[in-house]
N, C-alpha and C positions, 0 to 999 in steps of 0.2 A: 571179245574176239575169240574168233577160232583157232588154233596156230598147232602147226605142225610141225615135229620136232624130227629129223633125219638124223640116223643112228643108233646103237645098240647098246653104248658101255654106262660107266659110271657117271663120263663127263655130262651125258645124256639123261641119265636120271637124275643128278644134280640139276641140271636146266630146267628140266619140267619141276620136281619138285617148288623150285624157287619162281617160276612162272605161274604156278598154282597159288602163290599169295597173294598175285594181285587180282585188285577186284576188277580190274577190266577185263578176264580171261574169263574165258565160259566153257570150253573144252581144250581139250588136249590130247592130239596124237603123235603117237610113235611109230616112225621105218625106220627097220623092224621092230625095235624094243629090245628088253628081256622081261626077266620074271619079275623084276623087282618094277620096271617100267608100266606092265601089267596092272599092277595095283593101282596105279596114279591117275592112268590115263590109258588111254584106247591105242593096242598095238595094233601094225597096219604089217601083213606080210609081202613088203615089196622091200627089195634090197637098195642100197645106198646109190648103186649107179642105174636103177635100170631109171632115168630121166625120165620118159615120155609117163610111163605108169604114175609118179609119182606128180607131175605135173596134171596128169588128167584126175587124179584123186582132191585133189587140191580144187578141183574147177567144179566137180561133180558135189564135194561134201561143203563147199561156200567157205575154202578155208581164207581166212584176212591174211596170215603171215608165216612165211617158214622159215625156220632157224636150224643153220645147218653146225652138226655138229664135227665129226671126221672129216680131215683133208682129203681123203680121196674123192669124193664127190666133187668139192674146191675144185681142186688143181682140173679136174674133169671137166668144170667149165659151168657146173650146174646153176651158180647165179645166173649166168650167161642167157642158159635153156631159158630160165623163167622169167627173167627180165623182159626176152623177145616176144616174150606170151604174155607182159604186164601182170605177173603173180610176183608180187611182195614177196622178197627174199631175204633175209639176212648173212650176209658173208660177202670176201672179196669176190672179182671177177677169177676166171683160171687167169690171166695175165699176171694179176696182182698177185693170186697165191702162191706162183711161180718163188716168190721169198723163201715160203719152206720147200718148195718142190725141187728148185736145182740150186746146192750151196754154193756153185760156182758164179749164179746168179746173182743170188743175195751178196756173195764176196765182190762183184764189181760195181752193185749198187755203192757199197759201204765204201769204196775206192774211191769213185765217182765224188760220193758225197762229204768225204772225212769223216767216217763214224770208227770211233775205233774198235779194231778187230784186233785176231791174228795176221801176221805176215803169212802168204800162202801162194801155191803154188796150183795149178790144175792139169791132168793127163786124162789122153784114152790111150797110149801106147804104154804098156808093162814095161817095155825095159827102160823107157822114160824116166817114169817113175818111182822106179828102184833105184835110177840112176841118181837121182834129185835125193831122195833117202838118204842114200850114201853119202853125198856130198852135205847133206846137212846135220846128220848125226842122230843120235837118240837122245833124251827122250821126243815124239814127235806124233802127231797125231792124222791118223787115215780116213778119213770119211768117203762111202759112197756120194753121189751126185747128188742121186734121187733120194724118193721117199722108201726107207725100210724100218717102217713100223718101231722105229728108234734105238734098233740095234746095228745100224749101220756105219756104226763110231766106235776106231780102234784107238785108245790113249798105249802109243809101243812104249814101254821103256827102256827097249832093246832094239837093235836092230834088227834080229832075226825075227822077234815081233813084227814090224814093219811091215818087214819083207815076208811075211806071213800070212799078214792080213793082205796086201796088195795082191797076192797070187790069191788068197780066196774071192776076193772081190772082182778082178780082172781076168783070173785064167778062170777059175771054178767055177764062178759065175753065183756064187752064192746069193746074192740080191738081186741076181737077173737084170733089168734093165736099169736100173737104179742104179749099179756099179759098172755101167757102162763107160762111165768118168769118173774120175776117184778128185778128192780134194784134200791135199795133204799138206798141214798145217803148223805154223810151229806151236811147241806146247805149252800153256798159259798155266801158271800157279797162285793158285787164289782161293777166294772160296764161291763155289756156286749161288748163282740167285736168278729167279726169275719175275722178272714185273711186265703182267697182261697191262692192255689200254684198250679201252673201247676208241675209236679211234674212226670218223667220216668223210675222209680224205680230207678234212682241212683241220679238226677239233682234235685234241687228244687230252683223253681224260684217262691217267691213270690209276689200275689198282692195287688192293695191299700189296706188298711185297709176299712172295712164298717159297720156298725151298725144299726141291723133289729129292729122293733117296732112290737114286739111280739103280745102284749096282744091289743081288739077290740078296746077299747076306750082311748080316752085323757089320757095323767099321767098314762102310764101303768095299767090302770083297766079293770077289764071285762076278759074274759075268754082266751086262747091263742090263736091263728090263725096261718094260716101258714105264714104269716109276714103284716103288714099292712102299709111298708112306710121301705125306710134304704136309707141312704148316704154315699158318700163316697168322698175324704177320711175322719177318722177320725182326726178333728185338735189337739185333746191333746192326743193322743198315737204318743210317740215323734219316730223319727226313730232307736232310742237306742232298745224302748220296743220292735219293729217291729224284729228289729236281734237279740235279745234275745230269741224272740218265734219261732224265724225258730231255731236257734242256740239249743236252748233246745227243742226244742218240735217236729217242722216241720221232720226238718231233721231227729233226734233219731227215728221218727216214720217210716219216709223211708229206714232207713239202717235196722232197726230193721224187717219190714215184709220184704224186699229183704231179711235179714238173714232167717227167717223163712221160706225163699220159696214160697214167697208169696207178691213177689214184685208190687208195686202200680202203675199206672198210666195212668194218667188220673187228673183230679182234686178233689184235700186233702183240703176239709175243715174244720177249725177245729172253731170250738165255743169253745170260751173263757171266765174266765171272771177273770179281772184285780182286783186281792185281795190285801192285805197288805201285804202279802207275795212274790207277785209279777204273771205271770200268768199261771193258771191254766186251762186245760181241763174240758170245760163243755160235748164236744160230740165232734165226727168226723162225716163227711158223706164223700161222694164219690164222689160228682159230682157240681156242679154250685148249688148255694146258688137260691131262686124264693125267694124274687125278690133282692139281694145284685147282680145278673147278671144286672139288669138293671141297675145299676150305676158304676159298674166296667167296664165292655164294652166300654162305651161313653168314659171311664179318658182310655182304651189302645191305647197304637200309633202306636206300633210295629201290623204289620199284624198278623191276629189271624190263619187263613190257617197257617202261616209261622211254630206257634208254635204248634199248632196242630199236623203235619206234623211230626215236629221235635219230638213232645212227644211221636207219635205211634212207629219211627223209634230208637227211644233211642238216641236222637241226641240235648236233649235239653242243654246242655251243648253251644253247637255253635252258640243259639240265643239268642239275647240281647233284651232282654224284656224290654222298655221304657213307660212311663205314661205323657199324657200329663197334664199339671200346670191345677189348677182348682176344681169346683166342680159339684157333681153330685148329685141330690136329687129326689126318685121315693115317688110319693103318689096312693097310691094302693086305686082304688075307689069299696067297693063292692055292694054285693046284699042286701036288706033288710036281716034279719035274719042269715045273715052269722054271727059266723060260725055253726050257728045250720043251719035247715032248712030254705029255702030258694028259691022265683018262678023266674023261667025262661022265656026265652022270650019276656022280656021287650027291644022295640027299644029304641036304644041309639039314642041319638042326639049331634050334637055338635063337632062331632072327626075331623072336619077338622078345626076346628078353632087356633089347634097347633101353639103357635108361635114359632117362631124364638130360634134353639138348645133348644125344645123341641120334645120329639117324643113319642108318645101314643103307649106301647106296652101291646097287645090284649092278655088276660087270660082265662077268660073263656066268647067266645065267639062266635056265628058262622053267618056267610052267608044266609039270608032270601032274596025273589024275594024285601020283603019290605023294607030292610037294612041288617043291623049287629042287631042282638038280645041280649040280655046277655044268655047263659048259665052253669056259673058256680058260685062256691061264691067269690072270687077275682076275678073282671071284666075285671078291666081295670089296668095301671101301667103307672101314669104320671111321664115320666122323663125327668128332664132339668139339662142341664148343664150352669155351669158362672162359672166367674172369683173367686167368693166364695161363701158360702153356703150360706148367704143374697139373692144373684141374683139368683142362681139357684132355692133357695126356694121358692123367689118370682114368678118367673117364670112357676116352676109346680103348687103351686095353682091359678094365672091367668088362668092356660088352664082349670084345674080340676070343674075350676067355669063358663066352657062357655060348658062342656060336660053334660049331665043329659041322667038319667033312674030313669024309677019308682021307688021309694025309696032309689035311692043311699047313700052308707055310706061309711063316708071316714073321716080320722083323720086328727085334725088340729095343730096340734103340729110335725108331723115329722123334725125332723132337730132341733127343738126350741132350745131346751136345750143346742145342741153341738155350736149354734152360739156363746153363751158368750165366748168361747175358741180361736173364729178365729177374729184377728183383720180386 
């Protein structure tokens, strides 16, 4: 098969990468790619939304299938486009992706269906809002509506916090249309987790568990990012907790939009986080987690073509999803300044020195006559797999310390915390 991959970053070169081992695939391309995408497969210069280009490339090159990677095309409807043209898609409708696109959305699904959440509130009037704040104290949490590239999430532990974030979101307009509606939440103490599922409006098949490293620096500090480092699997969410969240949450969520006409499939992420209570919905998205793909890939065994396949066809039922024993640890190396501003163009050095079940996947990068340059703010995405999160971890910062760019920055604690769990 031919299949074409939409997208640029890491979660993207992960997909192709792990799509190149099965023997049903014959080529592989990339809109647009990076530099690291370049090697693997054939990048195509048409950007993520322009539809019709990417639909007539697809009819002209005899492509069989395409796998969308980024939400913004999603929510944009792009199944939609190609569905009405009979091109093989893989991902939800824009209706269904609507999950990650408005969490005011996703909050009265979860109402609807008893999945449990945060208690929450939703505004478009500012003084609303502030109002609602006030009344309910700090600590307390502000989210934009929409999609902002996963910086759209204020955890206040103050009020003037709050009331801080609500005037950048509301009056400053900082995420623009996104923070058109804010969702303001009360604040859940736990510990984070997230579990993808392939998922064909009626089948749910989930995978390892993984855990992103949000915030820029060491010990969760510094501002959020859109992830800087996650492993998988989790060793203390036991496989009880794991069937209890598909059992309560996964599934209720797939029967629930298939009930509403509005069935899902594609990949159901769901952000969690493990309370006293037991586990709650932080957010849904639609599609492969950047960078929880780069560690979940490596631990599949079952061919991913296979379930792909099976997921556009409604056939997921008939595949048996297996993981292989082991772990997987990525350490996300970025740009100075990420996640604020930040220069491009800096030559990397050092990406062949990869050892052994380690593999360097390229995020924001591209192709110079000179090398590979950086050009985004998550660079790079070192992932190694071992026998446990020791060796694996060991193994991606051995490589992460033979690659350099001007001012690179990168966390040293990924994984840390979750070793004391794994004998």
């Amino acid at each position: 098969m031919k299949i074409l991959v939409i997208g640029g970053g890491g979660r993207e070169h992960a997909i192709i990468w792990k799509l190149l081992q099965s023997k049903g695939v014959t080529k592989v391309y990339c809109a647009p790619g990076n530099g690291g995408t370049a090697q693997i497969a054939q990048n195509v210069p048409i950007g993520v939304h322009d539809f019709a280009a990417l639909a007539q490339f697809v009819k002209d090159e005899g492509i069989d299938l395409t796998v969308v990677g980024p939400e913004d095309p999603l929510l944009g409807g792009i199944v939609d486009f190609f569905q009405e043209r009979n091109l093989p898609i893989f991902g939800p409708s824009g209706r269904a992706a609507m999950i990650e696109g408005s969490k005011s959305f996703a909050k009265k699904l979860m109402m609807r269906y008893s999945i449990p959440t945060s208690a929450y509130e939703s505004f478009i009037d500012y003084e609303s809002a502030v109002a609602y704040v006030r009344e309910k104290g700090a600590p307390i949490v502000v989210k934009a509506d929409g999609l902002a590239a996963g910086k759209g999430v204020v955890v206040a532990e103050t009020l003037e916090e709050a009331e801080e974030a609500l005037r950048q979101i509301m009056e400053e307009n900082v995420f623009g249309e996104a923070g058109a509606r804010v969702v303001v939440e009360e604040c859940m103490r736990g510990e984070e987790l997230s579990l993808l599922a392939f998922v064909d409006g009626a089948t749910v098949k989930p995978m390892v568990t993984s855990q992103d490293h949000k915030r820029i620096f060491n010990d969760d500090k510094g501002p959020n990012t859109g992830g800087m480092g996650t492993y998988a699997p989790v060793p203390h969410m036991s496989d009880e907790l794991v069937e209890q969240i598909v059992e309560t949450i996964v599934k209720p969520m797939a029967e629930g939009m298939a009930k509403d006409g509005i069935p899902f499939k594609g990949i159901l992420y769901t952000g969690l986080m493990i309370t006293e209570q037991g586990p709650k919905v932080v957010e849904f998205n639609a599609r492969f987690g950047d960078p929880e793909t780069q560690v979940i890939l490596p631990l599949l065994e079952t061919d991913l073509l296979d379930i792909v396949v099976a997921t556009v066809k409604g056939e997921l039922d008939a595949v048996d999803v297996k993981w292989k024993d082991g772990s997987a640890v990525c350490v996300i190396m970025a740009a100075p300044g990420y996640p604020g501003d930040y220069p491009k163009g800096e030559l990397i050095s050092g990406l062949e020195s990869a050892g052994e079940n380690v593999t360097v996947f390229h995020a924001g990068t591209k192709s110079t006559e000179d090398g590979i340059v950086t050009s985004g703010g998550r660079v790079l995405g070192v992932t190694a797999t071992g026998e446990n999160l020791a060796k694996a971890r060991e193994a991606a910062y051995e490589t992460v310390q033979k690659i350099s760019f001007e001012g690179a920055q990168y966390r040293t604690d990924i994984a840390a915390k979750a070793m004391r769990h794994q004998k």
